[in-house]
N, CA, C and O atoms as a Maestro MAE file, in Angstrom:
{
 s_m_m2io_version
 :::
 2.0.0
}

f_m_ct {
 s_m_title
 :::
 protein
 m_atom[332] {
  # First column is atom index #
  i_m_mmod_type
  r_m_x_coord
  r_m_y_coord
  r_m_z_coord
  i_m_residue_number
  s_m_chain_name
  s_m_pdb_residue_name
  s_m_pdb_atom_name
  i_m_atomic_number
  :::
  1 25 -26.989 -32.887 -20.141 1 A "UNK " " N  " 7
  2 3 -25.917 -32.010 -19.716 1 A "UNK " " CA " 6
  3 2 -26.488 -30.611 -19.468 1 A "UNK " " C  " 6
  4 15 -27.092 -29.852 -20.226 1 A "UNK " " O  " 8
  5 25 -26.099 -30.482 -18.108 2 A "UNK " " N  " 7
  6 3 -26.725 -28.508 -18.319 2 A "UNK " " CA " 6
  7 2 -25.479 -27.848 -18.832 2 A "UNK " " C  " 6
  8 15 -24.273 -28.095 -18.842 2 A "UNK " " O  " 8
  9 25 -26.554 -26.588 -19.395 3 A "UNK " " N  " 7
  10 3 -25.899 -25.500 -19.886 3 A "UNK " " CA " 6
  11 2 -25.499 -24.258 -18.513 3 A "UNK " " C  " 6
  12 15 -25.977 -24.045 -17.399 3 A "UNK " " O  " 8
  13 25 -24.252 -23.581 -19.423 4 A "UNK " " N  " 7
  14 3 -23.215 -23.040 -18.411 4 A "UNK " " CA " 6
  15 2 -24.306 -21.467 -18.051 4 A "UNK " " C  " 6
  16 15 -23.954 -20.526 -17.338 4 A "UNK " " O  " 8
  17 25 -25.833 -21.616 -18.892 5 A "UNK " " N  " 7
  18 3 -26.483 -20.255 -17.764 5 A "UNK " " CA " 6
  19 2 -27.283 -21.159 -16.311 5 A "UNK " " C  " 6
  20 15 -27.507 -20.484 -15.306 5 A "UNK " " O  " 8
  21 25 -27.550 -22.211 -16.308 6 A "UNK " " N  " 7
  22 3 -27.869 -22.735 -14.888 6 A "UNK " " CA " 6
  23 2 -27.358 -22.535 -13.798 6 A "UNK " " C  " 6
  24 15 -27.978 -22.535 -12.735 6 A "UNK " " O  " 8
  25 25 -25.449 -22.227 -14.013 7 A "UNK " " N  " 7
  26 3 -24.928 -22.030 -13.223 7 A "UNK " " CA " 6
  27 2 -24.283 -20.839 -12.863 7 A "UNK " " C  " 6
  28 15 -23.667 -20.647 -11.815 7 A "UNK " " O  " 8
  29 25 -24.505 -19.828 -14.041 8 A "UNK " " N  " 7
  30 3 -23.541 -18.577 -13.709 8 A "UNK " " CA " 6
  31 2 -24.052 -17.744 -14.864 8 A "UNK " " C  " 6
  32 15 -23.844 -17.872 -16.070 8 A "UNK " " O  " 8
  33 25 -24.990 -16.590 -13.994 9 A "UNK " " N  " 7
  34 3 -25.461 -15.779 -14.627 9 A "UNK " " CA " 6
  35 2 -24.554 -14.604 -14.873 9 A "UNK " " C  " 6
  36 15 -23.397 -14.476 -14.471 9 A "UNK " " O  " 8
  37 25 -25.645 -13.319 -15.988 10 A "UNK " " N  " 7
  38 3 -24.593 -12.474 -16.550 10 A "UNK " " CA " 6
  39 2 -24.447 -11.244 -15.085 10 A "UNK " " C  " 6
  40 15 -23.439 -10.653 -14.698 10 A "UNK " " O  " 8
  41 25 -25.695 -11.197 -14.607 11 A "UNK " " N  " 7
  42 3 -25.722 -10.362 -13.086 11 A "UNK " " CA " 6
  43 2 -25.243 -10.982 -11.935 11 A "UNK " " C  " 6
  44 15 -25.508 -10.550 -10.812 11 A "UNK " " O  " 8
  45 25 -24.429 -12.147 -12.175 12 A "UNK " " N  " 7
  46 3 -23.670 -12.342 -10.791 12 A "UNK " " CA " 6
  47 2 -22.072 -12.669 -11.049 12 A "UNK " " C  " 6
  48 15 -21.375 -13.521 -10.498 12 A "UNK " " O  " 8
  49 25 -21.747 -11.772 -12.002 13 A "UNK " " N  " 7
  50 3 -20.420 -11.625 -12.435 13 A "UNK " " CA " 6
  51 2 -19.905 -9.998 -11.991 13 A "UNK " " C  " 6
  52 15 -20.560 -8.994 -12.271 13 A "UNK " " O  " 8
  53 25 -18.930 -9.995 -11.435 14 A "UNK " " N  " 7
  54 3 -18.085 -9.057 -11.275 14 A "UNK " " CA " 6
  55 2 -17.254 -8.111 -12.008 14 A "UNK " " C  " 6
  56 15 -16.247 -8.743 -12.330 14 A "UNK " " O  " 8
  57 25 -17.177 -7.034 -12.391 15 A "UNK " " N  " 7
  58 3 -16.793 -6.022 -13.418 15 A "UNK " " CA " 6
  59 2 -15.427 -5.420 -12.852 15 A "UNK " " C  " 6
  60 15 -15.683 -4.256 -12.545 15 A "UNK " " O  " 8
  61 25 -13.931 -5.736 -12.546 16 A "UNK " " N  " 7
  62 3 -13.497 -4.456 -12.548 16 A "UNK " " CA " 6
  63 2 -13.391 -3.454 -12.424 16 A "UNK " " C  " 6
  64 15 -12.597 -2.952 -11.628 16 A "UNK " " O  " 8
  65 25 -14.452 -2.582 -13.459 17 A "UNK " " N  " 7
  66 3 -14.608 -1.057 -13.737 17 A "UNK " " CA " 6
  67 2 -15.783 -0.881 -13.022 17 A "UNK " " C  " 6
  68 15 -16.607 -0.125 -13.536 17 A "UNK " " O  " 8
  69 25 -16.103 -1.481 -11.788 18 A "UNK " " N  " 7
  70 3 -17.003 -0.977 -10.786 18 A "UNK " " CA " 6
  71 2 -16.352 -0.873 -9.871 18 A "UNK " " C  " 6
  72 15 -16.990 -1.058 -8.835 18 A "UNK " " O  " 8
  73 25 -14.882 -0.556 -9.674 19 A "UNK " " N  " 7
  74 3 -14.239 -1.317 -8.654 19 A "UNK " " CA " 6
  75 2 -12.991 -0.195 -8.867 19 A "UNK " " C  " 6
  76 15 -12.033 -0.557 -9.551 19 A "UNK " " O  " 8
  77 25 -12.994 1.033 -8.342 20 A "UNK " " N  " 7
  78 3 -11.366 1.776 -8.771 20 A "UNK " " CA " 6
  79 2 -11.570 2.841 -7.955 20 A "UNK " " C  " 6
  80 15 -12.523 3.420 -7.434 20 A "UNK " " O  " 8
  81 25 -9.948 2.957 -8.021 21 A "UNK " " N  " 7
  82 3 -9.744 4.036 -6.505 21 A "UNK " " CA " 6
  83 2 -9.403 5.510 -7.279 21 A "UNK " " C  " 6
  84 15 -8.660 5.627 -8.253 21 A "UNK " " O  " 8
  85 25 -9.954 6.331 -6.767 22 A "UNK " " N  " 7
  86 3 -9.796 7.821 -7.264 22 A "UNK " " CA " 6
  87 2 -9.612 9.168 -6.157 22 A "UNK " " C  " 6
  88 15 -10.004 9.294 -4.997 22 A "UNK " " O  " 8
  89 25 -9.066 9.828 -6.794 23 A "UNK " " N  " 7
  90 3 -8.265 10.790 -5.949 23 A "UNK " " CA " 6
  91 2 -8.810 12.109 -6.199 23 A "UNK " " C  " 6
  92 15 -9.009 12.180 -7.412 23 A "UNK " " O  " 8
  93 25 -9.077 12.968 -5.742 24 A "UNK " " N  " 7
  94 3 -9.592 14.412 -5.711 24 A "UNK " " CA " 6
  95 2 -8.417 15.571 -5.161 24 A "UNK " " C  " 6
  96 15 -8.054 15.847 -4.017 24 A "UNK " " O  " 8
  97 25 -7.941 16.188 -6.690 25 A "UNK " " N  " 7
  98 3 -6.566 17.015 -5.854 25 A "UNK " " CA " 6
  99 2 -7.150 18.395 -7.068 25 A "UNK " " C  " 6
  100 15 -7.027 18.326 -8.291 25 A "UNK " " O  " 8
  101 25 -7.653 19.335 -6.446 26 A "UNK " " N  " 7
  102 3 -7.654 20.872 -6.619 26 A "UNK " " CA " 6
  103 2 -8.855 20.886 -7.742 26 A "UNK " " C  " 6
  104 15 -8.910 21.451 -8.834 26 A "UNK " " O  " 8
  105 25 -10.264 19.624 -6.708 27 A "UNK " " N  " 7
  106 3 -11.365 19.744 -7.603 27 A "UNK " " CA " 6
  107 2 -11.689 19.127 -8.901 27 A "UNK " " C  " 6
  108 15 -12.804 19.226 -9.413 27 A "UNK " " O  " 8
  109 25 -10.340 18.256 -9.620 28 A "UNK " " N  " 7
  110 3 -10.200 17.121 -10.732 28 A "UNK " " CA " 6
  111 2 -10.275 15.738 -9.723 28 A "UNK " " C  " 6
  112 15 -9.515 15.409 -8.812 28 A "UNK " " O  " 8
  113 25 -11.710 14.948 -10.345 29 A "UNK " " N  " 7
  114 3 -11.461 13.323 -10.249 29 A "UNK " " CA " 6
  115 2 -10.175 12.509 -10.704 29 A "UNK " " C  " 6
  116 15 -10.371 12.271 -11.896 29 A "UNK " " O  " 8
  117 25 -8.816 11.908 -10.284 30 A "UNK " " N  " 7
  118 3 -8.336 11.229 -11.421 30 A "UNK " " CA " 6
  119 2 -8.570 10.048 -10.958 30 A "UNK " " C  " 6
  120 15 -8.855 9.855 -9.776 30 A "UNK " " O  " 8
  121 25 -8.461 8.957 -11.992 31 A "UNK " " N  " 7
  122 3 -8.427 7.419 -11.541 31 A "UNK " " CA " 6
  123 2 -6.933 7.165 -11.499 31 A "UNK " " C  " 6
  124 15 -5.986 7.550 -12.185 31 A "UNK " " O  " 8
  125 25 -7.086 6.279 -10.312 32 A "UNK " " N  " 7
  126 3 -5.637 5.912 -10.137 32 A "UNK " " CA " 6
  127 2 -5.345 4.204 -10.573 32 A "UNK " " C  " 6
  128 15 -4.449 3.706 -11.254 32 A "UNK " " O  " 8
  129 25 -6.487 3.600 -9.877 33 A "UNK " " N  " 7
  130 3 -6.099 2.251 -10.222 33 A "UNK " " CA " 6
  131 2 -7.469 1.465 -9.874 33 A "UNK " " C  " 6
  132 15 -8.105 1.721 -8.852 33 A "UNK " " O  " 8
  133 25 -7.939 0.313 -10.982 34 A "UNK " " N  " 7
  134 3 -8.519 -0.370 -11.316 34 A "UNK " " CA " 6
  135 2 -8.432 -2.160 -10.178 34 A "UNK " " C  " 6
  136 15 -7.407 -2.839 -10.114 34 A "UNK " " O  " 8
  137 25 -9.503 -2.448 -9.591 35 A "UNK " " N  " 7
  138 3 -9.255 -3.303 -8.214 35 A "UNK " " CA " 6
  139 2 -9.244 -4.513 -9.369 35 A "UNK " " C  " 6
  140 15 -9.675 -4.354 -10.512 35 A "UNK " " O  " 8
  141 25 -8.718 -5.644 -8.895 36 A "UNK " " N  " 7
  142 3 -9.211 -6.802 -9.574 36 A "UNK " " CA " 6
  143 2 -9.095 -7.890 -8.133 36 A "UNK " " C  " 6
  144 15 -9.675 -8.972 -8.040 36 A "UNK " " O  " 8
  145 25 -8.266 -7.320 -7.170 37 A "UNK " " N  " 7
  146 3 -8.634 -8.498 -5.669 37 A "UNK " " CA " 6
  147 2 -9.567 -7.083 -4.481 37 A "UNK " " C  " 6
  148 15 -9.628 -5.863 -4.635 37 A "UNK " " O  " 8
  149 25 -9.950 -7.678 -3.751 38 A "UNK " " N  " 7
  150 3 -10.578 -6.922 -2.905 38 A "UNK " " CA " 6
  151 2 -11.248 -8.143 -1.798 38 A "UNK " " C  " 6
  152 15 -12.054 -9.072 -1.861 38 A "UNK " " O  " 8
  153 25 -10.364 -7.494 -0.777 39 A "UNK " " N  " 7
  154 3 -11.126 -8.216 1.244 39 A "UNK " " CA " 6
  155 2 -11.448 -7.376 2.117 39 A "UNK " " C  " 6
  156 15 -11.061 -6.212 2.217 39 A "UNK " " O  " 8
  157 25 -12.144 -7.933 2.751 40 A "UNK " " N  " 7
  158 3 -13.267 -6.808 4.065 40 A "UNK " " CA " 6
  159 2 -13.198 -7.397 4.996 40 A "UNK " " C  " 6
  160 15 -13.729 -8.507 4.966 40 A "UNK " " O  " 8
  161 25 -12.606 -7.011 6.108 41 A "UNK " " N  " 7
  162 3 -13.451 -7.695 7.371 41 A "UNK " " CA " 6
  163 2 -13.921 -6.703 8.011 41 A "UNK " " C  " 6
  164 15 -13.250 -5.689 8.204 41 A "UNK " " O  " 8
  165 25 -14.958 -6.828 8.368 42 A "UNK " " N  " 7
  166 3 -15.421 -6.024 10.028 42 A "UNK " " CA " 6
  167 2 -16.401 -6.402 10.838 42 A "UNK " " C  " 6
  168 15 -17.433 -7.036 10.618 42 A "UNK " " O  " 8
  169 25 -15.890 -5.872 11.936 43 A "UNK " " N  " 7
  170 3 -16.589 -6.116 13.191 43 A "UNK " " CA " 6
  171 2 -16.976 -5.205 13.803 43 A "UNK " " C  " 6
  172 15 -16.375 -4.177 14.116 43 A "UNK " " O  " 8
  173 25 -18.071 -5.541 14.028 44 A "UNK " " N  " 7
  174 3 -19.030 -4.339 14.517 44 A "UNK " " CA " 6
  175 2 -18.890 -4.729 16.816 44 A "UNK " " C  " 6
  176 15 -18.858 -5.790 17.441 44 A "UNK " " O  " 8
  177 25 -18.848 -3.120 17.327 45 A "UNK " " N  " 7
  178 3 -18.967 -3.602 18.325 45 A "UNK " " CA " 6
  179 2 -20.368 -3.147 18.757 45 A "UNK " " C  " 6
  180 15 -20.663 -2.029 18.336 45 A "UNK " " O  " 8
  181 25 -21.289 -3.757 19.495 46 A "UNK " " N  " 7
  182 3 -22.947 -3.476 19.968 46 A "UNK " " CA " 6
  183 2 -23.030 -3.430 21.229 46 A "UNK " " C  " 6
  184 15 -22.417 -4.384 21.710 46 A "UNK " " O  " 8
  185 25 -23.362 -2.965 21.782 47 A "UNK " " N  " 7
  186 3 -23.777 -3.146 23.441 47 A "UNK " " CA " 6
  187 2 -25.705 -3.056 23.231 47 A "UNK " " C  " 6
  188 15 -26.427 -3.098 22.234 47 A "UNK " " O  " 8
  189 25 -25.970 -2.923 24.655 48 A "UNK " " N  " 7
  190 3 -27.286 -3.482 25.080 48 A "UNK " " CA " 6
  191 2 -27.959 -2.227 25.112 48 A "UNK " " C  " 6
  192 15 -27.065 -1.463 25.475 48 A "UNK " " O  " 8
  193 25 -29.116 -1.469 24.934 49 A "UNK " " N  " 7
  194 3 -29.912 0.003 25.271 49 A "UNK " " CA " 6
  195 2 -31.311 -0.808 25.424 49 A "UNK " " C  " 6
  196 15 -31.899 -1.742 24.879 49 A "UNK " " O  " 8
  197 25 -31.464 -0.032 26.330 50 A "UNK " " N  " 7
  198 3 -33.135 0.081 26.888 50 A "UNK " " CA " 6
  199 2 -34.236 1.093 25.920 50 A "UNK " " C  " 6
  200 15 -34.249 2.324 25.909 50 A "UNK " " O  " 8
  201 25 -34.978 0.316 25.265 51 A "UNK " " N  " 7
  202 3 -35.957 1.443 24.424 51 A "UNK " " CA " 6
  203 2 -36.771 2.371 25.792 51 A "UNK " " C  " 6
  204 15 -36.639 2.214 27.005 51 A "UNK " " O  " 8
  205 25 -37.476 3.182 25.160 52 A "UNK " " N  " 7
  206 3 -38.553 3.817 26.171 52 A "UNK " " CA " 6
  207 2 -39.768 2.493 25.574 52 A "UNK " " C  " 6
  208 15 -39.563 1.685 24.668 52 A "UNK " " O  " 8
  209 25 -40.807 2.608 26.283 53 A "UNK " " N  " 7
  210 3 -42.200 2.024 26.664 53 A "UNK " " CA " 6
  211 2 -41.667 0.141 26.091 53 A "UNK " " C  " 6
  212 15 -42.594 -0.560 25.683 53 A "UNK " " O  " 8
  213 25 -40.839 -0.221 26.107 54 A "UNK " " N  " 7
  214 3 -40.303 -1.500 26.037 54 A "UNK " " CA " 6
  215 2 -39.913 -2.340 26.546 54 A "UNK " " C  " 6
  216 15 -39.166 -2.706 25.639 54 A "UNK " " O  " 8
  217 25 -39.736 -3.135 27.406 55 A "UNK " " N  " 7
  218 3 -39.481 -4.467 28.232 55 A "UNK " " CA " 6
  219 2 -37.908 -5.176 27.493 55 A "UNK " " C  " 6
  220 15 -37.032 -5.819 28.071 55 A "UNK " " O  " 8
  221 25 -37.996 -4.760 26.026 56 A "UNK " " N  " 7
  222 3 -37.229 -5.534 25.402 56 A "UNK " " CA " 6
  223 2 -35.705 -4.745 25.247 56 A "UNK " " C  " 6
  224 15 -35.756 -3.550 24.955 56 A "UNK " " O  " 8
  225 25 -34.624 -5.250 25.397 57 A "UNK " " N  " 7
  226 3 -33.180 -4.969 25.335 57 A "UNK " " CA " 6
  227 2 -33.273 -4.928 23.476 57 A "UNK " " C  " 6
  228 15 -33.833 -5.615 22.622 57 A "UNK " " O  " 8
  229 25 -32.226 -3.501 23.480 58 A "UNK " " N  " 7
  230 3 -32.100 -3.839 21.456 58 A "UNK " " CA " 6
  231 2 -30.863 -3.801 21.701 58 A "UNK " " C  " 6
  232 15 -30.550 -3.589 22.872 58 A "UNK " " O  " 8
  233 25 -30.070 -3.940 20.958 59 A "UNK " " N  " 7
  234 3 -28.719 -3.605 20.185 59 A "UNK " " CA " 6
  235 2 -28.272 -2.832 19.605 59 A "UNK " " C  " 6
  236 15 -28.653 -2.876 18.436 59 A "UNK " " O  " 8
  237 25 -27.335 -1.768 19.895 60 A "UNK " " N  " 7
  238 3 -26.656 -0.470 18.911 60 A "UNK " " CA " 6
  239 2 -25.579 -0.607 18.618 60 A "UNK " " C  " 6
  240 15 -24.947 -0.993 19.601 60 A "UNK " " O  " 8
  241 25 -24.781 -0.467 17.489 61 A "UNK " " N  " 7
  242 3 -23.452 -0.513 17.140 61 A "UNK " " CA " 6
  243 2 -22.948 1.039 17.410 61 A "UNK " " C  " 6
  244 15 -23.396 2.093 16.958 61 A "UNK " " O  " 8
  245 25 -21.738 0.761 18.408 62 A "UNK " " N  " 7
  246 3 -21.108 1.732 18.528 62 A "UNK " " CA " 6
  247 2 -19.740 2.128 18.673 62 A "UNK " " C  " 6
  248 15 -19.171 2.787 19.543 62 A "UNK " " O  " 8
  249 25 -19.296 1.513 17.501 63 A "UNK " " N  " 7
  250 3 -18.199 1.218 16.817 63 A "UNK " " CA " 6
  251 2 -17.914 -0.114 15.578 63 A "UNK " " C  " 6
  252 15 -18.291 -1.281 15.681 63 A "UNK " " O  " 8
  253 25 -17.305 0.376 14.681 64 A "UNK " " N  " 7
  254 3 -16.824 -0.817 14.130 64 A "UNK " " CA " 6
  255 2 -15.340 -0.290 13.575 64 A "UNK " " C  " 6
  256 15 -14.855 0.799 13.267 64 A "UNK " " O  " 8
  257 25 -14.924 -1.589 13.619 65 A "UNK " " N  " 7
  258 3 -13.548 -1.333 12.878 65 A "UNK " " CA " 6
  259 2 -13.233 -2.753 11.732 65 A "UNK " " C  " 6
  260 15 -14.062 -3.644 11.544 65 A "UNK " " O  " 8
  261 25 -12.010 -2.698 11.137 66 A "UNK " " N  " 7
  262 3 -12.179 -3.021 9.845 66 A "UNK " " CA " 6
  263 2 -10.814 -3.068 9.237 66 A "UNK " " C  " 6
  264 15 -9.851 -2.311 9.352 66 A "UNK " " O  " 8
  265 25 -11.023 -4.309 8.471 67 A "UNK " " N  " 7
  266 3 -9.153 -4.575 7.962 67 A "UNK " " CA " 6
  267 2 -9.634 -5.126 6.600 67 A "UNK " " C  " 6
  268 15 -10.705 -5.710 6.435 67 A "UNK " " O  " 8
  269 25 -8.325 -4.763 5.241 68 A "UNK " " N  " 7
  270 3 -8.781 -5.384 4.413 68 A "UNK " " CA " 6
  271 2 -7.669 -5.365 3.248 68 A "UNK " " C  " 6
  272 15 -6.752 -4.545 3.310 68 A "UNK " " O  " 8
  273 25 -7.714 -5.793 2.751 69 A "UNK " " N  " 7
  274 3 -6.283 -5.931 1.082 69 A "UNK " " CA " 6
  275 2 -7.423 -5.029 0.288 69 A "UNK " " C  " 6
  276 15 -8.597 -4.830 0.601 69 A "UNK " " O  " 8
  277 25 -6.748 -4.604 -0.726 70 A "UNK " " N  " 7
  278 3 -6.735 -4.197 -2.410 70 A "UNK " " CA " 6
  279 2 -5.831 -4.512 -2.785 70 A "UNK " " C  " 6
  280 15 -4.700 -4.514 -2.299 70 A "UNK " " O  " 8
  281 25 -6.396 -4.967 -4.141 71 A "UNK " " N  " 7
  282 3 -5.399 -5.348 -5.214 71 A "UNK " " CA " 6
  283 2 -5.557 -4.856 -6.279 71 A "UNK " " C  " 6
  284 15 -6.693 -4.530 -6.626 71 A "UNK " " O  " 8
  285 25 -4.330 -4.635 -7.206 72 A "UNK " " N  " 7
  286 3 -5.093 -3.662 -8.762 72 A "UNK " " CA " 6
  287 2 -3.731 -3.356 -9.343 72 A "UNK " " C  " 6
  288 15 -2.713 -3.529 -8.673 72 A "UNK " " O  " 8
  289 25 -3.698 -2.784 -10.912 73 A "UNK " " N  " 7
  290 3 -3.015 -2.683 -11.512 73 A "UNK " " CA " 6
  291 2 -2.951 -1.016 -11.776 73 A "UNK " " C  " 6
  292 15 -3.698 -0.128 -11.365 73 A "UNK " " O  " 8
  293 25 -1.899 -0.966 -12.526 74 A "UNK " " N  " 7
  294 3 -1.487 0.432 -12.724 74 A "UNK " " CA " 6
  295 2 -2.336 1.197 -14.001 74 A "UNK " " C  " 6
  296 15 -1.967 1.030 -15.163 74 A "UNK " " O  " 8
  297 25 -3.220 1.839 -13.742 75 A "UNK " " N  " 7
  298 3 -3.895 2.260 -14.700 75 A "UNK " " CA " 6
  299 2 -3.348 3.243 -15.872 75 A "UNK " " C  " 6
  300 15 -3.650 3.036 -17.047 75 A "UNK " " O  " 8
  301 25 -2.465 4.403 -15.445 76 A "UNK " " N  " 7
  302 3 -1.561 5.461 -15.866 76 A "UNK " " CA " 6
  303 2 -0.284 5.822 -15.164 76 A "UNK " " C  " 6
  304 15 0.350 5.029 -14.468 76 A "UNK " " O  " 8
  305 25 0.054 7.075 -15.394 77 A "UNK " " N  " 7
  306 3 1.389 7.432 -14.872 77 A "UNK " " CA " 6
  307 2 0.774 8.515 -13.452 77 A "UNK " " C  " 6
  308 15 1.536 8.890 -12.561 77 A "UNK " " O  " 8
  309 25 -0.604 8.852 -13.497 78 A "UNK " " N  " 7
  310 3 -0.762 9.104 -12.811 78 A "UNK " " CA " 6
  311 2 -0.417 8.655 -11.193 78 A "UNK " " C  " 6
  312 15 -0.346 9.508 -10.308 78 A "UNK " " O  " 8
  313 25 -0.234 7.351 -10.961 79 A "UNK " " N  " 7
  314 3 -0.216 7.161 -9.394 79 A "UNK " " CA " 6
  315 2 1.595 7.282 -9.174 79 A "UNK " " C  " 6
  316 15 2.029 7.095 -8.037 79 A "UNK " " O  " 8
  317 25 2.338 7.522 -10.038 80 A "UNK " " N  " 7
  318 3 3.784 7.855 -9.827 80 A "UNK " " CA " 6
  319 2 3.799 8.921 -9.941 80 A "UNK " " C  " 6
  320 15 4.931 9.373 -9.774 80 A "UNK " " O  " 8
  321 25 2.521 10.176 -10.323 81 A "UNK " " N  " 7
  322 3 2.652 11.389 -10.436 81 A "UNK " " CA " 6
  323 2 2.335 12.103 -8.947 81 A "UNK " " C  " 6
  324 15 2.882 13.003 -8.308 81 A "UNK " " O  " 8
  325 25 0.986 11.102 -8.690 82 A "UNK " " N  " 7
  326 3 0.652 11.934 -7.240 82 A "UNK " " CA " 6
  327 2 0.752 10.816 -5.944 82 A "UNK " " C  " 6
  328 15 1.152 11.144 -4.827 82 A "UNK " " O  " 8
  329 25 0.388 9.672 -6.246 83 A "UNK " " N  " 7
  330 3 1.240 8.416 -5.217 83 A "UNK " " CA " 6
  331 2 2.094 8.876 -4.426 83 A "UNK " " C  " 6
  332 15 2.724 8.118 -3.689 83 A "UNK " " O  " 8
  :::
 }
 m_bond[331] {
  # First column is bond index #
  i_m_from
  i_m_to
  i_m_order
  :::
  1 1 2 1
  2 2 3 1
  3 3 4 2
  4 3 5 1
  5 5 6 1
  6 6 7 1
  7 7 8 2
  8 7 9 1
  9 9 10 1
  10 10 11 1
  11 11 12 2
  12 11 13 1
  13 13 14 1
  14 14 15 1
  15 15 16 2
  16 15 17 1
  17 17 18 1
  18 18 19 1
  19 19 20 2
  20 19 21 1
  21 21 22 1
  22 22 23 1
  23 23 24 2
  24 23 25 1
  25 25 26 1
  26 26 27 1
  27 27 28 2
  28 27 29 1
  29 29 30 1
  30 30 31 1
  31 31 32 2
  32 31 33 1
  33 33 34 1
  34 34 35 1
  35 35 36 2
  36 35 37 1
  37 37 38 1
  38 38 39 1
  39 39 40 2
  40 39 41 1
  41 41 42 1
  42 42 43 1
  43 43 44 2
  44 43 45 1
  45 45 46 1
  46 46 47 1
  47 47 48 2
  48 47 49 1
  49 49 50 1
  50 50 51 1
  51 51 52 2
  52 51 53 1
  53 53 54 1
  54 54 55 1
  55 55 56 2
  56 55 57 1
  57 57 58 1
  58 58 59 1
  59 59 60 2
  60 59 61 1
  61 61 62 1
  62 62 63 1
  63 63 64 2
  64 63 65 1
  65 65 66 1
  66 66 67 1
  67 67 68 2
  68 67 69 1
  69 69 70 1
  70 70 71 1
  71 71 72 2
  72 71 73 1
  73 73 74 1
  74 74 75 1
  75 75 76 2
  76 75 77 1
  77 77 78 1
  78 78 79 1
  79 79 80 2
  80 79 81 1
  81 81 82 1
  82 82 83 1
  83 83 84 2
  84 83 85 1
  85 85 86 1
  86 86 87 1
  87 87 88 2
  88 87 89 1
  89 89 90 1
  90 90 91 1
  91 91 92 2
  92 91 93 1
  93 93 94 1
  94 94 95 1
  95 95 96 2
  96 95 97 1
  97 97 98 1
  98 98 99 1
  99 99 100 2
  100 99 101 1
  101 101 102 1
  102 102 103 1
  103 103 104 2
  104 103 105 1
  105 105 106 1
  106 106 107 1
  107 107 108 2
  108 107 109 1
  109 109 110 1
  110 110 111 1
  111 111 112 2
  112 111 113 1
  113 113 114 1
  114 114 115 1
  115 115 116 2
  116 115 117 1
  117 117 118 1
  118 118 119 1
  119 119 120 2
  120 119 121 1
  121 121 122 1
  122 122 123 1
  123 123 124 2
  124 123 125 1
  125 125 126 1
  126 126 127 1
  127 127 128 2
  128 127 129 1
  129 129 130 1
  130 130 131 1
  131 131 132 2
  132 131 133 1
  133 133 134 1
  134 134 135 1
  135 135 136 2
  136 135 137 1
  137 137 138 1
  138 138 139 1
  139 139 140 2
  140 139 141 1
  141 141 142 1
  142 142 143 1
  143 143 144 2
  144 143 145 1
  145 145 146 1
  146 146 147 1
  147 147 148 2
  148 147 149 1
  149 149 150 1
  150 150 151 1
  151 151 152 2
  152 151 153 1
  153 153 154 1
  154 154 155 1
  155 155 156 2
  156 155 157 1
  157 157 158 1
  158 158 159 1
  159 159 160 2
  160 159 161 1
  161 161 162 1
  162 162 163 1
  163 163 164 2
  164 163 165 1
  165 165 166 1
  166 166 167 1
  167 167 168 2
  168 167 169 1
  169 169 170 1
  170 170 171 1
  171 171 172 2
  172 171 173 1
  173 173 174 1
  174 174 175 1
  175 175 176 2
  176 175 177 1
  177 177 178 1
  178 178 179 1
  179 179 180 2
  180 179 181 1
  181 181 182 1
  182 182 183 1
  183 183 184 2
  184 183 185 1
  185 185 186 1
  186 186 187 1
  187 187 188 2
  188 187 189 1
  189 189 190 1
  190 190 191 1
  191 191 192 2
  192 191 193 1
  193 193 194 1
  194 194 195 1
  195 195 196 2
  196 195 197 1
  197 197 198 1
  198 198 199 1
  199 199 200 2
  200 199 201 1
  201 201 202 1
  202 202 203 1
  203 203 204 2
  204 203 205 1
  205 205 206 1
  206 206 207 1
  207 207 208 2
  208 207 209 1
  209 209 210 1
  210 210 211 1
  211 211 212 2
  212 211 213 1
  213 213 214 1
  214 214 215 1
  215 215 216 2
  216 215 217 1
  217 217 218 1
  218 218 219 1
  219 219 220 2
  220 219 221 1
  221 221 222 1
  222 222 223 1
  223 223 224 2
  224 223 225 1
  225 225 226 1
  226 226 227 1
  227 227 228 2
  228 227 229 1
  229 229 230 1
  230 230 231 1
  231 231 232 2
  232 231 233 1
  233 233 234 1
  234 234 235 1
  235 235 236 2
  236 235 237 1
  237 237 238 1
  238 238 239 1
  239 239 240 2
  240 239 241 1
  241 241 242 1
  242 242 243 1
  243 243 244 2
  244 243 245 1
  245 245 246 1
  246 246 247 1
  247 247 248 2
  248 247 249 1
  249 249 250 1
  250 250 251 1
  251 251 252 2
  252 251 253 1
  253 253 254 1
  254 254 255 1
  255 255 256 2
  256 255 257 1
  257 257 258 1
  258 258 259 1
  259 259 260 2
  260 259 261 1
  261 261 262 1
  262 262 263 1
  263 263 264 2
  264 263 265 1
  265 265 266 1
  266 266 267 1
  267 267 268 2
  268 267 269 1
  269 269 270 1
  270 270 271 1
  271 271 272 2
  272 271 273 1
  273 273 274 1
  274 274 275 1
  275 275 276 2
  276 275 277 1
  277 277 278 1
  278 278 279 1
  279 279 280 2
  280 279 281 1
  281 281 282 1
  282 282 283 1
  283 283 284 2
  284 283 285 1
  285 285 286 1
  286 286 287 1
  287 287 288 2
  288 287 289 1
  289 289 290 1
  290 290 291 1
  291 291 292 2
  292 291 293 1
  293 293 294 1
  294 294 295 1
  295 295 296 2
  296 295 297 1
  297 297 298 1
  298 298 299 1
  299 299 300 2
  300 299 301 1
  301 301 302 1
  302 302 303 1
  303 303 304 2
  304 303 305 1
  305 305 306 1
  306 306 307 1
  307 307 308 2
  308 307 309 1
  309 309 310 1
  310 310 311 1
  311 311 312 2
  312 311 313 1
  313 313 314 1
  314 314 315 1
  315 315 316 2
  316 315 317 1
  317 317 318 1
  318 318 319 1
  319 319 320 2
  320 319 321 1
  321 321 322 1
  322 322 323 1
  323 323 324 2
  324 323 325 1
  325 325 326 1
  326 326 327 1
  327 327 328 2
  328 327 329 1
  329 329 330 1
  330 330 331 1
  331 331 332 2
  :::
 }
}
């Protein structure tokens, strides 16, 4: 039978408290709220550029845009204070 570190180490676990949204109002950090869901999408748009002394086409991103959820709980009274 394997044991449960074969499959799931302590560095590929996810923390919460790496994960929180904070607000900057008159030079004070406050925390507002702690993520526990979080989604990303984006898409980058690239077109084609010509280097100098190169033959070869590269790729530049020149634009991206981007959609995504948060999720999280109420940490204090803070986000009904400044929310």
């Amino acid at each position: 039978m394997a044991a449960i570190d074969e499959f799931l180490n302590g560095r590929d676990t996810i923390s919460t408290k790496d994960a929180t949204l904070s607000i900057k109002i008159n030079g004070n950090i406050i925390k507002m709220i702690e993520c526990d869901k979080f989604t990303a999408k984006l898409e980058k748009n690239k077109e084609d550029v010509q280097t100098l002394g190169s033959h070869w086409k590269r790729k530049k991103t020149t634009s991206v845009e981007g959609t995504g959820t948060l999720g999280g709980y109420l940490i204090s009274s803070n986000w009904l204070k400044y929310g």
